[in-house]
C-alpha positions in Angstrom: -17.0 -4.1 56.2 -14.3 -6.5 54.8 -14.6 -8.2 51.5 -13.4 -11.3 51.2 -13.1 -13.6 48.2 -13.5 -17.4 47.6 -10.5 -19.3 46.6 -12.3 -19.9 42.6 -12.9 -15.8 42.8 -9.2 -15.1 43.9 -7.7 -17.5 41.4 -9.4 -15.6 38.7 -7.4 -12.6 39.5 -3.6 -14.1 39.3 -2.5 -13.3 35.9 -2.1 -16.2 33.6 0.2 -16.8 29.9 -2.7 -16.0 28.0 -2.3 -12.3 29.8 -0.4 -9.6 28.5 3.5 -9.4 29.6 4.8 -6.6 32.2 8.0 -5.4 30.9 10.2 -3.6 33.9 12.5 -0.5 33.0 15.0 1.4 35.1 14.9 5.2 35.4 15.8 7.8 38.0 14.6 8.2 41.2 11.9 10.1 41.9 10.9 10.8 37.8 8.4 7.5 37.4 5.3 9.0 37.4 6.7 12.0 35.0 7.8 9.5 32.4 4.8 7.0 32.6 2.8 10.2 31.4 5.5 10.8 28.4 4.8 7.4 27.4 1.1 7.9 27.4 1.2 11.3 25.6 3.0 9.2 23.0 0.7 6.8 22.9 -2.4 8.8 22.7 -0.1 11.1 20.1 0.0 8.0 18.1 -3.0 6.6 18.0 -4.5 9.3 17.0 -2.4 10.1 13.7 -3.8 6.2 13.4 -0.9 3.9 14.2 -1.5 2.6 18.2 1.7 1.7 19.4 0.1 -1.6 20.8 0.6 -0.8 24.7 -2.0 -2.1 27.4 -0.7 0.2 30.3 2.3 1.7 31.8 2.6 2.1 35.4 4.9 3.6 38.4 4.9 0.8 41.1 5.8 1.2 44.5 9.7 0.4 43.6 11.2 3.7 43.3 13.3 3.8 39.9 11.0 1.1 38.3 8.6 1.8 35.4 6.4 -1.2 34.1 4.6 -1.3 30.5 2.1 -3.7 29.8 1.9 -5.2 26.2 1.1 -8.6 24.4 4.1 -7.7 22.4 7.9 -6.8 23.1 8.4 -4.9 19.6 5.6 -2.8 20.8 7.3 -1.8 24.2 10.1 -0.7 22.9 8.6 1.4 20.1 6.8 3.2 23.1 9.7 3.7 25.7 11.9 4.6 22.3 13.0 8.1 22.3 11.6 8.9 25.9 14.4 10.4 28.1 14.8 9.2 31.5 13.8 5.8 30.8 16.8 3.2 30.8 16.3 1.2 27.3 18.7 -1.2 28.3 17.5 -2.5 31.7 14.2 -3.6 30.3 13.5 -7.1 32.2 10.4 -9.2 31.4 8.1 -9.9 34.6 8.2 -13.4 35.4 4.2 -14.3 36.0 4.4 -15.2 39.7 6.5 -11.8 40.0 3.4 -10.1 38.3 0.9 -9.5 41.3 4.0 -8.5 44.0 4.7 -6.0 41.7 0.5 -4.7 40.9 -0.2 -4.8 44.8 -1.6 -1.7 46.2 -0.6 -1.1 49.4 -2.8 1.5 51.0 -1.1 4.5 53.2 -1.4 4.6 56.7 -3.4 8.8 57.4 -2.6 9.9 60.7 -5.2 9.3 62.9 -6.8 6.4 61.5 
């Protein structure tokens, strides 16, 4: 069963400037999902000693070498990246808006014999 979604319904779901940015960092091959946990721990770390670093998300897309953190704030993304080995401080790039779903797609993985 297919779900499909009326143009008003799918409209809703493109982000928009009143939605948090996606910032995109650089880091080696192969260590993204390894270093969006580091900045989570450090997160978690401090918003537990009381000061939240001010971070929505961070995520390992499908590009391979590419983190993304999620924030309202750019101060606040580089406090969180700040200090975390592996992760290129230097190539941080906003995410234009129309860029933002291309990079949040899912694709789903073909299982052999489906």
């Amino acid at each position: 069963r297919s779900t499909s979604y009326t143009a008003v319904s799918q409209q809703s779901l493109v982000p928009s400037v009143s939605d948090p940015n996606l910032w995109m960092f650089s880091c080696p091959g192969g260590k993204e999902q390894e270093l969006v946990y580091q900045i989570m721990n450090k997160c978690v770390a401090f918003a537990k000693r009381g000061k939240p670093l001010g971070i929505i998300s961070v995520v390992a897309a499908q590009t391979k070498g590419k983190i993304y953190v999620e924030s309202y704030s750019e101060p606040a993304v580089m406090e969180a990246v700040q200090g975390v080995r592996g992760v290129m401080q230097y190539s941080m790039t906003k995410v234009p808006i129309a860029d933002m779903t291309t990079v949040m797609t899912v694709v789903p993985k073909k299982v052999p014999g489906e």
